[in-house]
TORLOPA-792601 format. One record per residue (C-alpha): y, z, x; residue in one letter. Coordinates in steps of 0.25 Angstrom, whole numbers, plus 5000, padded with zeros to 4 digits. Last residue first. Example, Ala and Ser with C-alpha at 12.3 -4.5 7.8 and 13.67 -1.06 7.14 Angstrom:
499650295055S;498250315049A;
END
This chain:
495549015031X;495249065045X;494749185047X;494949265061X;494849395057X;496149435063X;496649295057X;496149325044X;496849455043X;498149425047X;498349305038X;497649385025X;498749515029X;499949425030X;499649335019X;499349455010X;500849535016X;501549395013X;500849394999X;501449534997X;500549644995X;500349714980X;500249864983X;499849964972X;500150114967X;499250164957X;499550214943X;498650284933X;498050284920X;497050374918X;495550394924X;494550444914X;493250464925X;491750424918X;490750484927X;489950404938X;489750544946X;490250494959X;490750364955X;491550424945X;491950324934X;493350274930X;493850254915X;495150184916X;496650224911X;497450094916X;498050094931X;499450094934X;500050014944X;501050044956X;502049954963X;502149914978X;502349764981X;502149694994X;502549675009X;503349535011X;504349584999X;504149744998X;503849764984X;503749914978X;503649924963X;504250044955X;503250154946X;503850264952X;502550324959X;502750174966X;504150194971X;503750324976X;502750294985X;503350164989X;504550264993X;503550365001X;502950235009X;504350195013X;504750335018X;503550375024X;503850235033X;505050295035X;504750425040X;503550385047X;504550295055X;505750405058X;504450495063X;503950375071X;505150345078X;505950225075X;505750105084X;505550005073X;504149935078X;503650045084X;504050165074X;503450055062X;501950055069X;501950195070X;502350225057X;501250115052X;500350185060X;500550335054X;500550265039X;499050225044X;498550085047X;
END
């Protein structure tokens, strides 16, 4: 699913145009954007938490060329869903595969 389907998807259920839509939905993922790069946590109860990490200085190798790559400390943005979002997701899938526990 692309940004351009959730817009679509939105615009239907709400009634708002699509530009008003992809206005707002740029809107929401622009201030996650920003509230990571600032170092705060994002949680949305039901949904998950936002936050960023920060990765330790490691010595990586090039798969290409198998030399020896210095990377430095850095940090990376990650997503920790909500146990409601994990049960939602395991329910859905194992019914449209048709397991049973």
């Amino acid at each position: 699913m692309t940004k351009a389907d959730i817009v679509d998807e939105i615009a239907k259920a709400t009634g708002l145009t699509k530009i008003e839509t992809k206005a707002v939905v740029d809107g929401v993922f622009g201030s996650i954007i920003n509230a990571i790069a600032n170092g705060k946590r994002i949680e949305l109860r039901g949904f998950g938490v936002f936050k960023q990490k920060s990765r330790k200085p490691r010595m990586a190798r090039n798969p290409k060329s198998g030399d020896l790559v210095p990377l430095t400390k850095r940090y990376v943005p990650v997503f920790k869903p909500s146990p409601d979002f994990l049960a939602k997701v395991n329910e859905t899938m194992k019914s449209q595969l048709g397991e049973t526990e």
